[in-house]
MITORPA-992040 format. One line per 10 residues: their letters; for each residue x, y negated, z of N, C-alpha, C. Coordinates in pm, whole numbers, plus 50000, padded with zeros to 5 digits. Example, Ala and Ser with C-alpha at 12.3 -4.5 7.8 and 13.67 -1.06 7.14 Angstrom:
AS> 51319/50569/50780/51230/50450/50780/51320/50330/50780 ~ 51285/50225/50708/51367/50106/50714/51290/49997/50787
//
This chain:
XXXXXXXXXX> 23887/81373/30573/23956/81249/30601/23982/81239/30751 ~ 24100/81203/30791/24150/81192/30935/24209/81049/30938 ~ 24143/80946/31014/24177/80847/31034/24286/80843/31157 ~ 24390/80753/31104/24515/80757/31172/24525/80674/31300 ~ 24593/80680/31408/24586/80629/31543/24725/80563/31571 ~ 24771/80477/31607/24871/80366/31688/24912/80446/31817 ~ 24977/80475/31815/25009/80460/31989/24903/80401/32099 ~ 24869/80276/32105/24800/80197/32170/24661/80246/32149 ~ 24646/80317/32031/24500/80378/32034/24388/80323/31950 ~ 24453/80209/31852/24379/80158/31772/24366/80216/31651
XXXXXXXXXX> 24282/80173/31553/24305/80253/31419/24385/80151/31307 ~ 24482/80201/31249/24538/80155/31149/24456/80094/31046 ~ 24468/80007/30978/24389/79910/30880/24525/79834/30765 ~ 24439/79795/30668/24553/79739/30587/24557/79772/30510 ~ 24647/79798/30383/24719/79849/30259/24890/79863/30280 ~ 24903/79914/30130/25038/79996/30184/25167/79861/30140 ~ 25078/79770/30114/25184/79664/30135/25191/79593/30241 ~ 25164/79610/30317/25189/79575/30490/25334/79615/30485 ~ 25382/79540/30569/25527/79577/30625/25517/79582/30739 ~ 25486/79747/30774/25515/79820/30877/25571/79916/30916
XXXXXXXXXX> 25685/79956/30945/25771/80008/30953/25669/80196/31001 ~ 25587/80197/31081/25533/80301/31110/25489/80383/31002 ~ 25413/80250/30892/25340/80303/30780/25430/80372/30661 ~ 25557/80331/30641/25651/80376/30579/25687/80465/30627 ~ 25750/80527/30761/25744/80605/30852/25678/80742/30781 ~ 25529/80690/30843/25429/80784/30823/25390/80849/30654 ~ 25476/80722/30553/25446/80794/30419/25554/80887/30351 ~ 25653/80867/30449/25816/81002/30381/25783/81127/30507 ~ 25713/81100/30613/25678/81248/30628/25587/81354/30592 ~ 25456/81249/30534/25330/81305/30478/25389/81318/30323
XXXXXXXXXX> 25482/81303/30252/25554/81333/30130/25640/81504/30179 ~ 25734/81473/30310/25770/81626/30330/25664/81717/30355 ~ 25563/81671/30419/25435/81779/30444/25411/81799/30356 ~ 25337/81748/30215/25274/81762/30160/25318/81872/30054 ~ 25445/81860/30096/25545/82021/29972/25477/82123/30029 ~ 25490/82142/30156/25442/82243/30209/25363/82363/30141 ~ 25329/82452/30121/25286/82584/30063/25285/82702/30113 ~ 25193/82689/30209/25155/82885/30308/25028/82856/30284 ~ 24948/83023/30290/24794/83013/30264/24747/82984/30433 ~ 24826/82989/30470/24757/82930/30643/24789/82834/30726
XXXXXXXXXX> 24861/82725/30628/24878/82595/30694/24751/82522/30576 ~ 24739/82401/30679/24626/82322/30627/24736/82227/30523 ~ 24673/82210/30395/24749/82135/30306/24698/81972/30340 ~ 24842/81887/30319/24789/81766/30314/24807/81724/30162 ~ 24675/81648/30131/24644/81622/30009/24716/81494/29978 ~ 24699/81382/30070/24747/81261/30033/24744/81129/30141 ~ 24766/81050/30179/24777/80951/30222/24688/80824/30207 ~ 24583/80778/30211/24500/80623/30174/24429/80557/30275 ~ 24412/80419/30234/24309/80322/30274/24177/80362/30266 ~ 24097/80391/30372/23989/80474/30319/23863/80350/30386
XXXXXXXXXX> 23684/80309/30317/23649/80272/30358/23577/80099/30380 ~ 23566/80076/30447/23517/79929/30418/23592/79880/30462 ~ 23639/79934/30623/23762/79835/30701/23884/79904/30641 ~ 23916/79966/30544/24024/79980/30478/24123/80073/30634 ~ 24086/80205/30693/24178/80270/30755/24270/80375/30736 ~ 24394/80368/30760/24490/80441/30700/24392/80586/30744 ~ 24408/80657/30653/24367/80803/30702/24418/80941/30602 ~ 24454/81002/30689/24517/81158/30619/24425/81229/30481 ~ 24425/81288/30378/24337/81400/30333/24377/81508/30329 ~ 24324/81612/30410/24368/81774/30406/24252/81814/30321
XXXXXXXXXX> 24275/81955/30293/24195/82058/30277/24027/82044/30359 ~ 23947/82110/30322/23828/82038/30417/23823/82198/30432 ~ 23807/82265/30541/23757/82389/30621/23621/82374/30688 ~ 23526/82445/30661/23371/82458/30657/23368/82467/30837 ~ 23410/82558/30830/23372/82620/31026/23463/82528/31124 ~ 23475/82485/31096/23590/82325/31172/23698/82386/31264 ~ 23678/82377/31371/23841/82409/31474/23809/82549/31526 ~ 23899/82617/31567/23933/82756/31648/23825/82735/31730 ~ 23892/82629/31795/23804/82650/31973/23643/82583/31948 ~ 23598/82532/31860/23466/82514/31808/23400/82610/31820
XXXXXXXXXX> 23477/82739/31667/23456/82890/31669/23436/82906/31752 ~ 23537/82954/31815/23477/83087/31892/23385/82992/32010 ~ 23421/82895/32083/23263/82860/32170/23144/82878/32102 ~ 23126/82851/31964/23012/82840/31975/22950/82964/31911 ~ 23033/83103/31869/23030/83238/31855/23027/83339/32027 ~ 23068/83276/32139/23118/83358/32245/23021/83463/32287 ~ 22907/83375/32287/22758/83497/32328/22733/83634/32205 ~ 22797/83579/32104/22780/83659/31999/22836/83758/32018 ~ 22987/83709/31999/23101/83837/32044/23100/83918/32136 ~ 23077/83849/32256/23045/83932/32403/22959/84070/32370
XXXXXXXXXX> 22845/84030/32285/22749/84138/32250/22770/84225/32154 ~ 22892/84168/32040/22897/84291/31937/23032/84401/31974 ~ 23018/84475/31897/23138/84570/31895/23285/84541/31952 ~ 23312/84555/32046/23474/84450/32090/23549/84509/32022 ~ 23549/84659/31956/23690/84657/31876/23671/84580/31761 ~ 23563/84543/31690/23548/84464/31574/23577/84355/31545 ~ 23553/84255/31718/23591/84159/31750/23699/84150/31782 ~ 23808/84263/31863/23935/84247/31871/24004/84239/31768 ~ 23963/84284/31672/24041/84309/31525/23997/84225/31456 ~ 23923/84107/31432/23857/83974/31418/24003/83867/31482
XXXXXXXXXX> 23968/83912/31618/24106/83799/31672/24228/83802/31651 ~ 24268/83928/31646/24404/83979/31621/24410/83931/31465 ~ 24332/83949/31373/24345/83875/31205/24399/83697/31255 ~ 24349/83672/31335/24323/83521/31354/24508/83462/31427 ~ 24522/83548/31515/24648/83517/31590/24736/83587/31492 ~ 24734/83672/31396/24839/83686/31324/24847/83628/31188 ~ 24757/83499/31171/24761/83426/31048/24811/83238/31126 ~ 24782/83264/31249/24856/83170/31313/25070/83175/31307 ~ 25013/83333/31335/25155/83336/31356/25260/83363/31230 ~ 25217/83344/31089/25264/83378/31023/25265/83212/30957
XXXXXXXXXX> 25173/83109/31024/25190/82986/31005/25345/82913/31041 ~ 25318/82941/31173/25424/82911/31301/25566/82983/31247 ~ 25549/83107/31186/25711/83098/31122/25741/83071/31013 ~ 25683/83073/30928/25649/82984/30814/25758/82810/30846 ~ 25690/82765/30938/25728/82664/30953/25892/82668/31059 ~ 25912/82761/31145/26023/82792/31214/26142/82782/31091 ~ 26127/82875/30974/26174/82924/30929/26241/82770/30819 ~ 26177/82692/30859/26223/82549/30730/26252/82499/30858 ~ 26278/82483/30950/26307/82385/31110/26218/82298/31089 ~ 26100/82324/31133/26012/82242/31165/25947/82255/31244
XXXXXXXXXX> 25910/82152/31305/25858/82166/31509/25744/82115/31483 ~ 25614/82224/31519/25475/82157/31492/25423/82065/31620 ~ 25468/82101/31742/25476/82032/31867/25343/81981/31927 ~ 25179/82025/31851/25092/82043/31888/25000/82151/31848 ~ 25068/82233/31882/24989/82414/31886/24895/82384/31968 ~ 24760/82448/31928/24617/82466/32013/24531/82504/31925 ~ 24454/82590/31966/24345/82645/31927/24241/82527/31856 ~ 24258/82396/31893/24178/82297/31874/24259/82251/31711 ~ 24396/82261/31692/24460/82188/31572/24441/82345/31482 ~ 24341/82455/31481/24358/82593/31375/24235/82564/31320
XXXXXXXXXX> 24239/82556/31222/24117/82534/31116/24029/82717/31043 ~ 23893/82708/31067/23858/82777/31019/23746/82794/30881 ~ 23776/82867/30826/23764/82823/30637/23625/82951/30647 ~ 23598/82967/30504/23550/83072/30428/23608/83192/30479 ~ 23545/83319/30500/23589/83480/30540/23702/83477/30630 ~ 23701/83397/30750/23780/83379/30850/23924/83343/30790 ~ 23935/83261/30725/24079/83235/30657/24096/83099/30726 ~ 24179/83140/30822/24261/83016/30929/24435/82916/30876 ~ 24398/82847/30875/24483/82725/30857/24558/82661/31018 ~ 24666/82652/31025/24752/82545/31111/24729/82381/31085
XXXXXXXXXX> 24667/82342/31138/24680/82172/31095/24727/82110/31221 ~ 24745/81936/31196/24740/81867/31314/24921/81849/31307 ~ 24980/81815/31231/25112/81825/31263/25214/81740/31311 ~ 25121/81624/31416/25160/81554/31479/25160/81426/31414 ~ 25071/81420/31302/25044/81308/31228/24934/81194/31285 ~ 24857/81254/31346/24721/81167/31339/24803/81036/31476 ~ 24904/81082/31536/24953/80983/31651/25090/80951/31565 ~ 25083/80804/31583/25249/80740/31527/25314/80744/31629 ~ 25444/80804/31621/25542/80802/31751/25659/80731/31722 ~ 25748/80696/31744/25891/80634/31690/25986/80753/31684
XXXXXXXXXX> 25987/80850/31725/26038/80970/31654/25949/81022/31512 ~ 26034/81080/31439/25957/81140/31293/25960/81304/31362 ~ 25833/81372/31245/25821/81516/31289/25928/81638/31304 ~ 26050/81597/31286/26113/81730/31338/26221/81700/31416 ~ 26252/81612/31501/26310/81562/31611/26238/81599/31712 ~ 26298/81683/31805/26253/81670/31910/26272/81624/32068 ~ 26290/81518/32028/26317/81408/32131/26161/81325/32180 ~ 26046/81327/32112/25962/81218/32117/25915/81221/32284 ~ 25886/81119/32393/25823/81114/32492/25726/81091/32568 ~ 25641/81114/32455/25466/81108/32534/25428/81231/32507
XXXXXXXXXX> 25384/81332/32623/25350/81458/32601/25206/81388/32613 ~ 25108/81469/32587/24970/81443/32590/24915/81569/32597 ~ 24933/81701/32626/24859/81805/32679/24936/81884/32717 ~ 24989/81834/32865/25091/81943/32926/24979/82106/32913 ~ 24895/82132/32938/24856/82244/32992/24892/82373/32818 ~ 24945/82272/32715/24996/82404/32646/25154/82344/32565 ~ 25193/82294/32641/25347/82203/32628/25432/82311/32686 ~ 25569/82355/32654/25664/82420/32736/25702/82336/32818 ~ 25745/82385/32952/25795/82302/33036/25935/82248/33013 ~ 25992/82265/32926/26160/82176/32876/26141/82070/32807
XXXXXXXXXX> 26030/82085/32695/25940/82023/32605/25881/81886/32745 ~ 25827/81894/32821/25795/81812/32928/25859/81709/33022 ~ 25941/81831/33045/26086/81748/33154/26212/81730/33106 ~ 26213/81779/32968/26343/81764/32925/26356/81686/32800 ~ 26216/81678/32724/26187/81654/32602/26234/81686/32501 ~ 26283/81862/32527/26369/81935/32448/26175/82029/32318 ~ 26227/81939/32226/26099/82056/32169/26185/82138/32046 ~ 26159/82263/32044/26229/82340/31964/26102/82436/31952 ~ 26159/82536/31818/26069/82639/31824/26053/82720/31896 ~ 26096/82725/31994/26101/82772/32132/26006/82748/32211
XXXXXXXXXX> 25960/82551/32180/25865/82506/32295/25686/82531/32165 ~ 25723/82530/32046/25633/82625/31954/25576/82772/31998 ~ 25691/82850/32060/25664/82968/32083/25573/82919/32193 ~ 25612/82872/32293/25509/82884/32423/25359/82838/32387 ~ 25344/82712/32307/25206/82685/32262/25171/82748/32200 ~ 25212/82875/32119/25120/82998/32028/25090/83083/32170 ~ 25157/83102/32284/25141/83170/32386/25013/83150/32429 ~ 24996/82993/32461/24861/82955/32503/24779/82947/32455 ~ 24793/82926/32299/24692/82904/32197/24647/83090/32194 ~ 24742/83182/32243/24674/83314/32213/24619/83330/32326
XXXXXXXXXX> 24603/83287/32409/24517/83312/32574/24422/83207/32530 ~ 24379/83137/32476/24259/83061/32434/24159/83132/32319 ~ 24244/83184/32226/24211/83317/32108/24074/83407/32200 ~ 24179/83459/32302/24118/83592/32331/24037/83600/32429 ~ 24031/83462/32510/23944/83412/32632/23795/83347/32572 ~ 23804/83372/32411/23733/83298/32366/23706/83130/32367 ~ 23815/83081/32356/23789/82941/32373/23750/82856/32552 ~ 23844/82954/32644/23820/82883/32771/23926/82768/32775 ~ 23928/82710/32885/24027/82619/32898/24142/82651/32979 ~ 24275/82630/32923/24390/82691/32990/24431/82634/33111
XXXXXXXXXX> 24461/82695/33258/24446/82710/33370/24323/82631/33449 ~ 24212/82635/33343/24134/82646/33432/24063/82500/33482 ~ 24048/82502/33625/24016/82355/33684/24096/82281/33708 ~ 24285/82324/33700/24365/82284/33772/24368/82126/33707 ~ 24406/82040/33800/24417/81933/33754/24524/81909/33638 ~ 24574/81805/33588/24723/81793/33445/24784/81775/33560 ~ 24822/81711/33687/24940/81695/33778/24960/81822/33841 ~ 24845/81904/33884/24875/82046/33958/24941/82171/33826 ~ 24889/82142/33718/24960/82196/33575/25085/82195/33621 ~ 25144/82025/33592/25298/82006/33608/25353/82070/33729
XXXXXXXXXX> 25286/82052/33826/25364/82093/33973/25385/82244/33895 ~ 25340/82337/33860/25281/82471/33849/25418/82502/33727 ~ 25426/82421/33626/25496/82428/33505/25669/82400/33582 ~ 25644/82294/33620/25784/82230/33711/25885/82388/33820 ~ 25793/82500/33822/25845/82556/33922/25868/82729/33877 ~ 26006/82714/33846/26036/82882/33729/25995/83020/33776 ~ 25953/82985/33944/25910/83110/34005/25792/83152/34023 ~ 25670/83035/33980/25530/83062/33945/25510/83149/33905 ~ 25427/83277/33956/25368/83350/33828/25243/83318/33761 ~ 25230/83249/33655/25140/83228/33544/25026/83303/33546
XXXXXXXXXX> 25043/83469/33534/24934/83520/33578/24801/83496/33662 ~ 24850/83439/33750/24725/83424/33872/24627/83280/33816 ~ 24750/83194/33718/24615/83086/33640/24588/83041/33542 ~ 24655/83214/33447/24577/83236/33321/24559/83411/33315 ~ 24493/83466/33378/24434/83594/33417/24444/83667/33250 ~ 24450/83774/33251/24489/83862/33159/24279/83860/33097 ~ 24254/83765/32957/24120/83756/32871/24046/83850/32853 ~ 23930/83924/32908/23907/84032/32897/23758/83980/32808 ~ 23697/84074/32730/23730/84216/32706/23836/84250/32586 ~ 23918/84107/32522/23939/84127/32423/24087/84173/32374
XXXXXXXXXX> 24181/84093/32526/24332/84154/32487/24369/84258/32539 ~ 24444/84364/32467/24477/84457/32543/24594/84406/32620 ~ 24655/84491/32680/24764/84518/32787/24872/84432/32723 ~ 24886/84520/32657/25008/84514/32512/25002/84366/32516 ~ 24900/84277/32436/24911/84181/32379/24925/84069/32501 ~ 24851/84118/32654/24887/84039/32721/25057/83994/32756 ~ 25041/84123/32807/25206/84169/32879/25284/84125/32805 ~ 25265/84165/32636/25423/84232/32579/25403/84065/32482 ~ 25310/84006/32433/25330/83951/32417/25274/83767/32444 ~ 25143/83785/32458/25121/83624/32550/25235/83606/32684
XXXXXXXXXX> 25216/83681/32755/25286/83636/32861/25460/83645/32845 ~ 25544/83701/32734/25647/83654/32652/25660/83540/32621 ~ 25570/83494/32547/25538/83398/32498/25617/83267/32606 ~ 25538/83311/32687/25532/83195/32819/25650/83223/32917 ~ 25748/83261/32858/25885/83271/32925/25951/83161/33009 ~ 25961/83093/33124/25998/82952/33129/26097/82934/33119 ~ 26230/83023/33104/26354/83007/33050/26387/82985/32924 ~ 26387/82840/32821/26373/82865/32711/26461/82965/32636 ~ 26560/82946/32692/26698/83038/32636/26662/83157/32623 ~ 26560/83215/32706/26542/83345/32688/26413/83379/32641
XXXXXXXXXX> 26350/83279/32580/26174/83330/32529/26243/83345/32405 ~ 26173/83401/32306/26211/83461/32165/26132/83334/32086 ~ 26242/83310/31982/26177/83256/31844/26097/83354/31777 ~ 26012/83297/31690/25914/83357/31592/25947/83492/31554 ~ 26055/83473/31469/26118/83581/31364/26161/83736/31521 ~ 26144/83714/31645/26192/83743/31739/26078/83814/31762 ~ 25899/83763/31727/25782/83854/31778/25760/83938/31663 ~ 25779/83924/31564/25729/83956/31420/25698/84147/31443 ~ 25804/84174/31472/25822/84323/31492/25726/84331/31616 ~ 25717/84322/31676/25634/84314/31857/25472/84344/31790
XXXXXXX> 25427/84208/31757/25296/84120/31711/25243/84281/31629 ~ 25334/84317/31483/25335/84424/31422/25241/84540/31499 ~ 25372/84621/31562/25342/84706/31676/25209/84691/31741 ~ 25175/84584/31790/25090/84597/31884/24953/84576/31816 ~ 24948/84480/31684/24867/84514/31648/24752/84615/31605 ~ 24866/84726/31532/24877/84830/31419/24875/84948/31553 ~ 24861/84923/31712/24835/85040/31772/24704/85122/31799
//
């Protein structure tokens, strides 16, 4: 159960005979979600009043090992110590069931618009789920517009997505970028100490190189996966970063080397 949030930050309460335009809103997109059908998106079950104070709240799938970045923090000492190709090939299962989420959903035009290691659910025999699909916050845009204007975690937002409030699967691609430098860093935090305003300054400027404050994850990505594809990923020209269907062959390759 995921209890639902306002804008303002309160929790929704009531029944579905309220006349609220959000709540109606919120029940023809959790009807398009709920068609939904990949083994690695998180299913939404249904929509209810849940409770004593009666709060609107989501039902997905329930996943045992809870979020990505849970995982692996609270695995990191583990991994560090076992076999790294075992573990590389552990992560690489993990970023390519993400990414088969992410086109999954490209592929119907749909903009998940909060990619993170924190919205990937982890199940039974490492079987990872996409959740979080921009439901738990009511916005006055619906989920596949991408116009809405409250970013809330520049540090894995594309920068067009930010300053332009252009979100496409494009600004998707860049948050699987970051969400795969969080994968393989084991759950660090992306750039670091920098402040969210030194982010933007950093994001704001096409000649940054990225590199210097998200360092290539060691011991776990190779070259390949940095180079050829995280740091792809993170193209700041959207025009020229690749859609999904664009890594498929890449991701392949580099896996399978």
């Amino acid at each position: 159960m995921k209890c639902l949030h306002s804008n303002d930050g309160n929790i929704y309460r009531g029944s579905f005979d309220d006349i609220d335009p959000h709540i109606y809103e919120l029940l023809h997109e959790a009807n398009i979600m709920s068609k939904l059908r990949h083994p690695n998106l998180s299913r939404i079950v249904g929509i209810t009043f849940f409770g004593d104070e009666q709060q609107l709240s989501l039902v997905t799938d329930f996943m045992k090992n809870g979020s990505l970045l849970q995982y692996l923090r609270k695995h990191q000492q583990i991994f560090l110590k076992s076999d790294h190709r075992l573990i590389t090939k552990k992560l690489n299962h993990f970023a390519q069931q993400i990414f088969e989420a992410m086109s999954y959903l490209e592929d119907r035009e749909i903009i998940h618009r909060d990619l993170a290691a924190r919205n990937c659910l982890i199940g039974d025999e490492d079987i990872l789920k996409v959740g979080d699909f921009g439901l738990t916050t009511l916005t006055e845009c619906g989920l596949y517009k991408g116009n809405y204007r409250s970013v809330c975690a520049p540090r894995w937002t594309s920068p067009e997505a930010i300053f332009s409030s252009k979100f496409t699967s494009r600004s998707d691609v860049w948050s699987f970028g970051i969400t795969l430098w969080e994968l393989y860093s084991l759950g660090e935090r992306p750039f670091a100490t920098l402040s969210n305003a030194r982010v933007l300054n950093v994001l704001k400027n096409p000649s940054e190189n990225l590199s210097q404050y998200l360092a290539k994850p060691r011991p776990f990505a190779s070259e390949e996966t940095y180079t050829h594809l995280i740091l792809l990923c993170l193209t700041h020209n959207f025009t020229m970063r690749p859609k999904f269907k664009d890594l498929r062959e890449r991701l392949v390759t580099i896996f399978n080397h």
